[in-house]
C-alpha positions as CSV (number, residue, x, y, z in Angstrom):
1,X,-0.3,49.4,10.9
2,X,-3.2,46.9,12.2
3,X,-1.8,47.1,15.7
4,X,-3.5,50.2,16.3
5,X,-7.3,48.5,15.4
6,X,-8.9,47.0,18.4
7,X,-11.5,43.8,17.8
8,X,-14.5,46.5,17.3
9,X,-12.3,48.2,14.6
10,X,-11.0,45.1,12.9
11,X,-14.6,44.1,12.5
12,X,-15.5,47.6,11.4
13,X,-13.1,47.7,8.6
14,X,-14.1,43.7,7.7
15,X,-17.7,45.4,7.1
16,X,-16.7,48.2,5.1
17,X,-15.1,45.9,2.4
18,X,-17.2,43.2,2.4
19,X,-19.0,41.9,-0.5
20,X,-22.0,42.4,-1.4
21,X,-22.0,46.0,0.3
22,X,-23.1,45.8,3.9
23,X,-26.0,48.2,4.2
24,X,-26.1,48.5,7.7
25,X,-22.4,50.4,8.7
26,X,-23.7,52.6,11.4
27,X,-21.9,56.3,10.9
28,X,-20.8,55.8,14.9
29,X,-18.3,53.3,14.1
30,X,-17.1,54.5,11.0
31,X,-15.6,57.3,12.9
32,X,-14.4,55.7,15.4
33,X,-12.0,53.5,12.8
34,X,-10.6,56.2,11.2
35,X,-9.9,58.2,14.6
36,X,-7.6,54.8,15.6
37,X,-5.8,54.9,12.0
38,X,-5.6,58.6,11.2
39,X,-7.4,61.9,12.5
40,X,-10.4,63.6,11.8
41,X,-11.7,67.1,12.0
42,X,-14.6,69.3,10.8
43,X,-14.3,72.0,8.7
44,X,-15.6,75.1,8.2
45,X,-18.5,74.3,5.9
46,X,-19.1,71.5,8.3
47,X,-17.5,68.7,6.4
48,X,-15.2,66.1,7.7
49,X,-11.8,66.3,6.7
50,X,-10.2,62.4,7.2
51,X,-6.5,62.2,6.8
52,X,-4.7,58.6,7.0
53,X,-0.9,59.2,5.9
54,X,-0.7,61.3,3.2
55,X,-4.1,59.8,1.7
56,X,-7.0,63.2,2.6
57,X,-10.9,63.0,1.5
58,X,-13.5,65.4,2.7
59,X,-16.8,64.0,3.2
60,X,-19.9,65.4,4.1
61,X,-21.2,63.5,7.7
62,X,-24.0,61.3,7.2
63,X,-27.2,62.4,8.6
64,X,-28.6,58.8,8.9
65,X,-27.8,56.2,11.5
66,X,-26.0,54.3,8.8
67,X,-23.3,55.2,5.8
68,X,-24.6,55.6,2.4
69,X,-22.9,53.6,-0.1
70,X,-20.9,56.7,-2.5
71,X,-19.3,57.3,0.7
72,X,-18.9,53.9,1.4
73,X,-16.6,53.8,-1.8
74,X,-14.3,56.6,-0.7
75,X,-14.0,55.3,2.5
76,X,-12.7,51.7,0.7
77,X,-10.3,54.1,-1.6
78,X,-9.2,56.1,1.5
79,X,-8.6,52.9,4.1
80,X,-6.7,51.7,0.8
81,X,-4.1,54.4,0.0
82,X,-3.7,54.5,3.7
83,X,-2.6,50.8,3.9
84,X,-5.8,49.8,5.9
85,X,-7.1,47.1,3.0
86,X,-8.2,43.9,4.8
87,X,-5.2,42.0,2.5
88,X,-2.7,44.8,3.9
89,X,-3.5,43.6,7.1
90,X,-2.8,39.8,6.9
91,X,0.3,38.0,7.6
């Protein structure tokens, strides 16, 4: 599944589940990962809906340059059910 990630991705996905929480994920290329390993589309009420495989979360686009950290954590849940965990990736 890694195959599709690109360096900028690979180091995008590093940031989102690294600890301590990195506080400066900038929305931009957030997006831009989970357009490479699933798709993405608004919604009516002007949500995003994110699907990667069968995992699906709606989140409501951050209106700051950077991601908050509650959608941080459904991002790590999402990338996870979708096989995109860091230790999914190895080997």
């Amino acid at each position: 599944m890694g195959s599709r990630l690109n360096g900028h991705h690979r180091d995008t996905l590093a940031q989102v589940f690294r600890h301590p929480t990195s506080h400066n994920i900038e929305w931009h290329d957030v997006l831009s990962l989970l357009n490479a390993v699933g798709t993405v589309r608004d919604t009516h009420k002007g949500h995003i809906e994110i699907r990667i495989g069968d995992a699906v979360e709606v989140l409501e686009p951050d209106r700051h340059k950077e991601i908050e950290t509650e959608q941080l954590a459904i991002l790590r849940r999402l990338l996870r059910r979708g096989g995109y965990a860091p230790e999914d990736l190895t080997g």
